[in-house]
C-alpha positions as CSV (number, residue, x, y, z in Angstrom):
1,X,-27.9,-5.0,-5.3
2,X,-31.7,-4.7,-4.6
3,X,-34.1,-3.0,-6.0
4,X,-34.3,0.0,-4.1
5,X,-30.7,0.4,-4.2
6,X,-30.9,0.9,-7.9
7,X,-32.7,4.6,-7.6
8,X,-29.9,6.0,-5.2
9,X,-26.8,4.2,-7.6
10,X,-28.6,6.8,-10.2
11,X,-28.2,9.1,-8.1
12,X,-24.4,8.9,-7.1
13,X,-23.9,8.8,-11.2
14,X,-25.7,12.4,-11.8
15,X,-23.9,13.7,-8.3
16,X,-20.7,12.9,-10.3
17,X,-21.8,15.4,-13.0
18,X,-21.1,17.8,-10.7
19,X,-17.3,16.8,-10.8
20,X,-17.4,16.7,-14.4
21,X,-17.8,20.7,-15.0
22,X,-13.8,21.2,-13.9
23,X,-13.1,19.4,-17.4
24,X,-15.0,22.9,-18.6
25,X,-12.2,25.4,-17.4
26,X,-9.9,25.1,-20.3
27,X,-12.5,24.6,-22.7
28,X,-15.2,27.5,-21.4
29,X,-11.7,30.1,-21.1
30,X,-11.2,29.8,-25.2
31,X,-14.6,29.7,-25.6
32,X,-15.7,33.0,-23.6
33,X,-12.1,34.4,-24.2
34,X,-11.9,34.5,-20.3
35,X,-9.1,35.8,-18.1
36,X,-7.7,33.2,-15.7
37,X,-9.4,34.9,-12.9
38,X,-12.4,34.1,-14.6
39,X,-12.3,30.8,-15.5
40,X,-11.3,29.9,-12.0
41,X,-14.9,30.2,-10.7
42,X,-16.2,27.2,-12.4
43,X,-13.8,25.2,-10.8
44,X,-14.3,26.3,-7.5
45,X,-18.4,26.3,-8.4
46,X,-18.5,22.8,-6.6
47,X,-16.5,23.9,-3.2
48,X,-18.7,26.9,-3.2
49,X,-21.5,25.2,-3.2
50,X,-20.4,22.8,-1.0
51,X,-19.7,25.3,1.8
52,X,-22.9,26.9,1.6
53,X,-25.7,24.9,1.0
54,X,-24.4,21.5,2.9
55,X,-25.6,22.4,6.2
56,X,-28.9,24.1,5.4
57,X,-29.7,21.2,3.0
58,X,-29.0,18.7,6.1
59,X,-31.6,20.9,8.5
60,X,-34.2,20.4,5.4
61,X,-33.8,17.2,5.1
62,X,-33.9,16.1,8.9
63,X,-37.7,18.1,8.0
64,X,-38.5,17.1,5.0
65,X,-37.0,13.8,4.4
66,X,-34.2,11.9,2.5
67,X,-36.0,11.3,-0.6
68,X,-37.8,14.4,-1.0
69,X,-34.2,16.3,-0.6
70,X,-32.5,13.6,-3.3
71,X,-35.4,14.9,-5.6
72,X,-34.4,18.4,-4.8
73,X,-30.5,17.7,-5.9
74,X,-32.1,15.9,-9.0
75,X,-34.7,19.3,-10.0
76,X,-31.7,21.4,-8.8
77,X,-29.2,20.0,-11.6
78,X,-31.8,19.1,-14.1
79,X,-32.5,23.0,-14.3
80,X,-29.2,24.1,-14.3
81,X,-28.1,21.7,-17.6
82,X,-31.9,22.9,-19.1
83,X,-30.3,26.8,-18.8
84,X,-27.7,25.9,-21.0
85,X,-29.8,24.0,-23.4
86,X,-32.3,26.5,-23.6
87,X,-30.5,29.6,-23.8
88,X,-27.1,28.6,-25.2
89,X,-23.4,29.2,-24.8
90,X,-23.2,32.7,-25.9
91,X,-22.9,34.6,-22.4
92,X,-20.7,33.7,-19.7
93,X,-22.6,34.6,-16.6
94,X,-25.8,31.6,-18.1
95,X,-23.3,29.4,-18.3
96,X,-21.5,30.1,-14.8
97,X,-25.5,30.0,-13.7
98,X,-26.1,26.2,-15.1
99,X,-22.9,25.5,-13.4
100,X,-23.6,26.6,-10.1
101,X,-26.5,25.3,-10.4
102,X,-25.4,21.7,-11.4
103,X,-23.1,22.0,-8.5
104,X,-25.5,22.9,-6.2
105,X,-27.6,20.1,-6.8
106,X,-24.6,17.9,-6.9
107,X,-24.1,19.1,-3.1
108,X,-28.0,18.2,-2.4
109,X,-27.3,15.0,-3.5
110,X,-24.3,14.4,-1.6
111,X,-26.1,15.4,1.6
112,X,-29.1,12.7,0.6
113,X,-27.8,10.1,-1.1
114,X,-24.8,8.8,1.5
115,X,-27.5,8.5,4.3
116,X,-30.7,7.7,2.4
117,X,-28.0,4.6,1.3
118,X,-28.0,3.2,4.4
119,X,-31.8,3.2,4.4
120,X,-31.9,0.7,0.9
121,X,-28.8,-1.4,1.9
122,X,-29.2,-4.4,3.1
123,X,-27.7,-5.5,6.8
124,X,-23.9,-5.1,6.6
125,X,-24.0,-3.8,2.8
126,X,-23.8,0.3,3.6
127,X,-19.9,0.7,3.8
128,X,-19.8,-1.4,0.6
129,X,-23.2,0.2,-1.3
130,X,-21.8,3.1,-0.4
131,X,-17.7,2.3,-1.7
132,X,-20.2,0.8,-4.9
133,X,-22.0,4.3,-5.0
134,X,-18.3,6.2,-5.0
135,X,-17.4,4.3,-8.2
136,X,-20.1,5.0,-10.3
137,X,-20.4,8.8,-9.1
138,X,-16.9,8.7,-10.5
139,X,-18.0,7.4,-13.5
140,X,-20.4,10.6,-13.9
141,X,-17.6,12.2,-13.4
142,X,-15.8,10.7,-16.8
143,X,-18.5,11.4,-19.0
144,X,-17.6,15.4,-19.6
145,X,-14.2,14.5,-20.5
146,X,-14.9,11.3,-22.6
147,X,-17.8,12.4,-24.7
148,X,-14.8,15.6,-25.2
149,X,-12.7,13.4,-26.3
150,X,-15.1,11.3,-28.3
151,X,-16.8,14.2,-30.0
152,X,-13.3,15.9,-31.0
153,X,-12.3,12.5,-33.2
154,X,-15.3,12.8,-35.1
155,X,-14.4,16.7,-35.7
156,X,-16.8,18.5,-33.7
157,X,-16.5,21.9,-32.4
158,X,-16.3,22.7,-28.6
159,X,-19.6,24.0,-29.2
160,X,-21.0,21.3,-30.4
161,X,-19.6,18.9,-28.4
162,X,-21.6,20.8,-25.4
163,X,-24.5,20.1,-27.7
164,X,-24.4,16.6,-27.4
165,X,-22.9,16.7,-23.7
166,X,-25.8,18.3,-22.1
167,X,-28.4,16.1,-23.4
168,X,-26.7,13.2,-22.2
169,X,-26.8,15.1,-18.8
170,X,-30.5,15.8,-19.0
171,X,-31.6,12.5,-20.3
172,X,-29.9,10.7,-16.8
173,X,-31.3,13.3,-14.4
174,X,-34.4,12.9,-16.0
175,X,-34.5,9.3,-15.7
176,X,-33.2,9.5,-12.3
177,X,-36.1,11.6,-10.9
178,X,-38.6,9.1,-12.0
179,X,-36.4,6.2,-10.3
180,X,-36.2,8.1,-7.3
181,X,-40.0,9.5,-7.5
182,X,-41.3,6.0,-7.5
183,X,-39.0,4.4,-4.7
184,X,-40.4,3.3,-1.7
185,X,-38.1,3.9,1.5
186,X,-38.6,3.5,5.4
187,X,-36.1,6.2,6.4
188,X,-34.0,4.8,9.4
189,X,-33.9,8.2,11.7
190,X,-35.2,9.7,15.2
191,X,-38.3,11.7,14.3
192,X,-39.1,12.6,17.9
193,X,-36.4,15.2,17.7
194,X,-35.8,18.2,14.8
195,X,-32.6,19.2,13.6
196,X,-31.0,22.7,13.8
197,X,-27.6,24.4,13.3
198,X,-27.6,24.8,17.2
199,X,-28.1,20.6,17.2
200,X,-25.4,20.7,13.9
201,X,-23.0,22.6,16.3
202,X,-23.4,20.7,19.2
203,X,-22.6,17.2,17.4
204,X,-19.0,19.1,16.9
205,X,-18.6,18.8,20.5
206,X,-18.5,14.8,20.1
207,X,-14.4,14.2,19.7
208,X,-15.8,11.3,16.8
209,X,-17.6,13.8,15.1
210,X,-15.3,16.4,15.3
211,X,-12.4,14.2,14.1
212,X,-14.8,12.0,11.7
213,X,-15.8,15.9,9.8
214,X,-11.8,17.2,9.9
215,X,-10.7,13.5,8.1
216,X,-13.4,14.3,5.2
217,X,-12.1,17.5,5.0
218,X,-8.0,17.0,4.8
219,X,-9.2,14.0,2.3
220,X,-10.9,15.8,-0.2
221,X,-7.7,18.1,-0.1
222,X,-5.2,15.5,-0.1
223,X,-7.1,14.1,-3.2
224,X,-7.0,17.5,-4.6
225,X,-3.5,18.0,-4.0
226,X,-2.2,15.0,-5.8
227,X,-4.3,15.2,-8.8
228,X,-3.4,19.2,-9.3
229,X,0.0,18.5,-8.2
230,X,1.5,15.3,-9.8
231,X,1.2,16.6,-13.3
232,X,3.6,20.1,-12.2
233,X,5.5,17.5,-10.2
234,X,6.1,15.7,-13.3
235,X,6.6,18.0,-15.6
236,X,9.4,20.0,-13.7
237,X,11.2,16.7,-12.3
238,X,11.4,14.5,-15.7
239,X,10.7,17.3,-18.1
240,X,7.7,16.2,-19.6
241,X,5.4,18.8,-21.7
242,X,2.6,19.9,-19.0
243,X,-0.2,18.6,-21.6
244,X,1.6,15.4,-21.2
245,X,2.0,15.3,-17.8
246,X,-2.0,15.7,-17.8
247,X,-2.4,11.7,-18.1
248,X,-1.3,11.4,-14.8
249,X,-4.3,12.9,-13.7
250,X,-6.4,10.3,-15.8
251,X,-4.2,7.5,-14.1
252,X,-5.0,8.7,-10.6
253,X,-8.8,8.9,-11.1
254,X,-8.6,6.0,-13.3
255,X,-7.0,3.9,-10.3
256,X,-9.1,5.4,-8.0
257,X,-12.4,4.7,-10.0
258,X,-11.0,0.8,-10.0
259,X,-10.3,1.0,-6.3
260,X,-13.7,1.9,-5.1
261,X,-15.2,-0.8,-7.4
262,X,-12.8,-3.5,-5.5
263,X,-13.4,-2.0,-2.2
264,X,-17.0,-2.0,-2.7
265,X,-16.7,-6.0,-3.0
266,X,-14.0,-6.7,-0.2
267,X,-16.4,-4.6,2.2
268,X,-18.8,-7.7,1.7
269,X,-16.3,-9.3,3.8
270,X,-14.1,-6.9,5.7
271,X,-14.7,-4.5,8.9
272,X,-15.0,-1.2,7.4
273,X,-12.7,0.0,10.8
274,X,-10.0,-2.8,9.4
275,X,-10.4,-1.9,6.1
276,X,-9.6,2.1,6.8
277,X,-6.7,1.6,8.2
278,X,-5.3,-1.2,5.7
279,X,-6.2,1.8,2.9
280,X,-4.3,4.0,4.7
281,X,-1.0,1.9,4.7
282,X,-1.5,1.5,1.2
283,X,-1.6,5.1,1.0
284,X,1.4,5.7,2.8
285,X,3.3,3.0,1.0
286,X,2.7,5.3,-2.1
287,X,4.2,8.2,-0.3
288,X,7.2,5.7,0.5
289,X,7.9,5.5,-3.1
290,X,7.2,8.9,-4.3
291,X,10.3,10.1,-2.0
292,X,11.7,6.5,-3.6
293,X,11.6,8.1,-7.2
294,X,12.1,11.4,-6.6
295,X,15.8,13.5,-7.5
296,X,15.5,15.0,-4.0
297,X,17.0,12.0,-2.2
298,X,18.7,10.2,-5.1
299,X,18.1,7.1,-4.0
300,X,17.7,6.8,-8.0
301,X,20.6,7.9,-10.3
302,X,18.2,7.1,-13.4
303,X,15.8,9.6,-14.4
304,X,13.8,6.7,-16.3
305,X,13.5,4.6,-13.4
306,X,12.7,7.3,-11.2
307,X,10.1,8.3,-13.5
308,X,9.0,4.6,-13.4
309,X,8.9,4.1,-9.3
310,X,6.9,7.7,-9.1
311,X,3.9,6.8,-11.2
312,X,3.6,3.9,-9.3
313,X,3.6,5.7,-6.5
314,X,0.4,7.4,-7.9
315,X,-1.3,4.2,-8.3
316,X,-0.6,2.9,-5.0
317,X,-1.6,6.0,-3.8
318,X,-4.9,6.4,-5.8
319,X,-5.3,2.8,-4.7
320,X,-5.5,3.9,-0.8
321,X,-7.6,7.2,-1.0
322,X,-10.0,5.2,-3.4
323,X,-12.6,4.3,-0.5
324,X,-11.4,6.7,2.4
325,X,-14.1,8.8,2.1
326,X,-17.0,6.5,2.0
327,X,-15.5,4.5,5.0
328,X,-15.2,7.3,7.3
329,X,-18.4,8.7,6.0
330,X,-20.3,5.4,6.7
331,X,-18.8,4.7,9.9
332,X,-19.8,8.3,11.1
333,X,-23.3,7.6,10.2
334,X,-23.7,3.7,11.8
335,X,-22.2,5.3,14.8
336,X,-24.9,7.8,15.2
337,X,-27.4,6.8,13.0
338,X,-30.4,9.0,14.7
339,X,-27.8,11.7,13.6
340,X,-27.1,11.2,10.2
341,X,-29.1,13.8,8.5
342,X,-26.7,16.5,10.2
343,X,-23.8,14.5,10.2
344,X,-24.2,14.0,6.5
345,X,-24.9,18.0,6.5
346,X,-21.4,18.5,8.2
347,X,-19.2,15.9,6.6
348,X,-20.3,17.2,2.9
349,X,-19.5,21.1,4.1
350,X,-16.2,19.5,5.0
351,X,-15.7,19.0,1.2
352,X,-14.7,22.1,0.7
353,X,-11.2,21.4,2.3
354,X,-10.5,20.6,-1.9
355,X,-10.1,24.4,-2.1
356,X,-7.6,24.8,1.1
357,X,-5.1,22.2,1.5
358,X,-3.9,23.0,-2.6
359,X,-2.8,26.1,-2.1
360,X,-0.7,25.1,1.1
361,X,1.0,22.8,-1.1
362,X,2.2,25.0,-3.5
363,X,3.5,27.7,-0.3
364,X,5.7,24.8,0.7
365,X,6.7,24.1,-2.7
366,X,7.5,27.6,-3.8
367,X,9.3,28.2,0.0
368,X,11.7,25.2,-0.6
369,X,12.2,25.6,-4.5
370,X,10.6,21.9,-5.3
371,X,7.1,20.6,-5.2
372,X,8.1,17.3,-3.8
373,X,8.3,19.0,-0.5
374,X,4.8,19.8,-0.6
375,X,3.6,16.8,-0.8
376,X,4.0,17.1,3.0
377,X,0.5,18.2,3.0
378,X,-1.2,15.5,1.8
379,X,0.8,13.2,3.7
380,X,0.5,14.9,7.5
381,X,-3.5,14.3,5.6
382,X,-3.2,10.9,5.3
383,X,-1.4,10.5,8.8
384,X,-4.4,12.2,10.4
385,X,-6.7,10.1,8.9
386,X,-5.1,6.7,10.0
387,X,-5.4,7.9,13.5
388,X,-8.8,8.5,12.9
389,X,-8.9,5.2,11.8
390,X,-6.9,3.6,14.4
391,X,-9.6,5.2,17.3
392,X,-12.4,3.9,15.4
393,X,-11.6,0.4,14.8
394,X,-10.5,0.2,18.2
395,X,-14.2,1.4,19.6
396,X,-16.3,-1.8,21.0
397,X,-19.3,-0.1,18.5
398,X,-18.3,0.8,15.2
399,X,-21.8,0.2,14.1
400,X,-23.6,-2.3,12.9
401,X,-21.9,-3.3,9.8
402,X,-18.5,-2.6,11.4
């Protein structure tokens, strides 16, 4: 890690606080007395977001710079935690507000911070800065539901657990403005030629583009799909209380958190093409024993064991989706670097594929009468993806790190 790396790794940890507002539902639906309906726009806060501002945000930045937009993201999320702080948790729509807002700027960072990345890393270090950058986004993403957790043993109210949450929140972005402020970057891009959604379009017409953006988007689905659906999976095939079953969620991001960090460190000396397409075997492996432990084959007779074999199917599986997104993200951008402020524009709008592929799942799964079979979805995703894969590691130019 040098220096200049250490402003954008505080970066990726405030982006992940825009992940952390979906540990909010539960907790902002007692506390507002909301109706389902209701509740359901803070989780989809981040995908909406994502879909609208990821592309305009690119154009800006291809005008105004990589740094200047990180320092947007950063103003962008510090004001939406500063509405809560300074006008409380007693109406709904201010807190919705400060929630679109922080996942606004979590989007503006995402748009900055995987490009301007490749600007601070050293020669061959962007695939794994960027892996590196993945893992501690997700550990932003821990701290809502830790300092929950935390602040419920010492007896605090959901109230004022917010109280101390916030802060927490401001204090990072805070410092994080100032470490970005003060970096100095040379910004690796074509300045003889200005971006625009016609010049956004037209990079869709590149068949590595095209297929680079679709693998970002089935991704973020796939991820969403197992972490919504292995908990309902569980519960309904071994009979486990649903706020049981919830752990499994903590195991997948857990393992996934774990799997970036070790990917980050075997990128040092692995291809990232290679590397894809050993993550997605891994991936499909997990798939292998998820049919392995589930009722619908029998390959089982005991429900323990079957229980057994199908949480480790969710750590293999977290193990292979762990650094998917920053590989193909990476890769896109060393291919066409003089590109990367709209590529990074289009890739992050294909986030929002977290609010598509979940509902598919649970179509298939209500048509057939058993979740398992929807976990077809994620894996015709991950199937996709190591095709992807395949035709990049076997291009003569997967960039320069590749």
């Amino acid at each position: 890690m040098n220096s200049k790396t250490l402003p954008v790794f505080l970066s990726f940890l405030c982006m992940g606080f825009g992940d952390a507002v979906n540990t909010f539902v539960g907790v902002a639906k007692d506390h507002f007395s909301l109706t389902t309906f209701e509740s359901s726009f803070i989780a989809s806060a981040g995908f909406i977001m994502f879909g609208l501002l990821s592309v305009p945000m690119g154009l800006f930045q291809d005008k105004c710079g990589r740094k200047k937009t990180l320092l947007t993201g950063l103003i962008v999320a510090l004001i939406g935690i500063l509405t809560v702080m300074l006008f409380g948790l007693d109406r709904y729509a201010v807190f919705l507000l400060s929630i679109l807002l922080l996942g606004g700027g979590a989007t503006i960072l995402q748009v900055a911070g995987n490009p301007i990345m490749r600007d601070v890393s050293d020669e061959g270090r962007y695939s794994s800065n960027l892996s590196l950058g993945q893992f501690i986004k997700a550990i932003g993403s821990f701290t809502a539901p830790l300092v929950f957790f935390m602040a419920g043993k010492m007896g605090y109210t959901e109230t004022q657990s917010w109280n101390v949450l916030f802060p927490i929140f401001a204090v990072a972005v805070a410092v994080s403005i100032i470490s970005v402020a003060t970096l100095k970057v040379q910004e690796k891009s074509d300045a003889g030629k200005t971006a625009s959604l016609g010049s956004c379009i037209r990079l869709l017409g590149d068949p590595s583009v095209a297929f680079s953006v679709l693998a970002i988007f089935v991704y973020v689905g796939a991820e969403v799909c197992m972490a919504s659906g292995m908990p309902v999976y569980f519960s309904e095939q071994f009979g486990i209380n649903q706020s049981l079953a919830t752990k499994f969620v903590m195991y997948f991001f857990v393992t996934i958190m774990i799997g970036r960090f070790l990917g980050a460190m075997l990128l040092r000396k692995v291809r990232p093409g290679r590397f894809l397409v050993a993550t997605c075997y891994v991936s499909l492996a997990g798939f292998i024993l998820l049919v392995l432990g589930s009722s619908a084959v029998g390959l089982i007779a005991s429900p323990d064991a079957r229980e057994i074999v199908t949480t480790a199917s969710l750590v293999v599986l977290a193990l292979g989706f762990a650094n998917i997104f920053p590989l193909v993200f990476s890769m896109a951008i060393d291919r066409l670097p003089d590109k990367a402020n709209e590529l990074s524009g289009l890739m992050v709008s294909a986030i929002c594929g977290g609010a598509f592929l979940l509902p598919l799942m649970g179509w298939i799964g209500d048509a057939s009468g058993n979740l398992f079979y929807g976990f077809v979805v994620p894996l015709v995703a991950v199937l996709y993806i190591l095709g992807v894969g395949l035709v990049m590691k076997s291009e003569k130019k997967e960039g320069r790190d590749a």
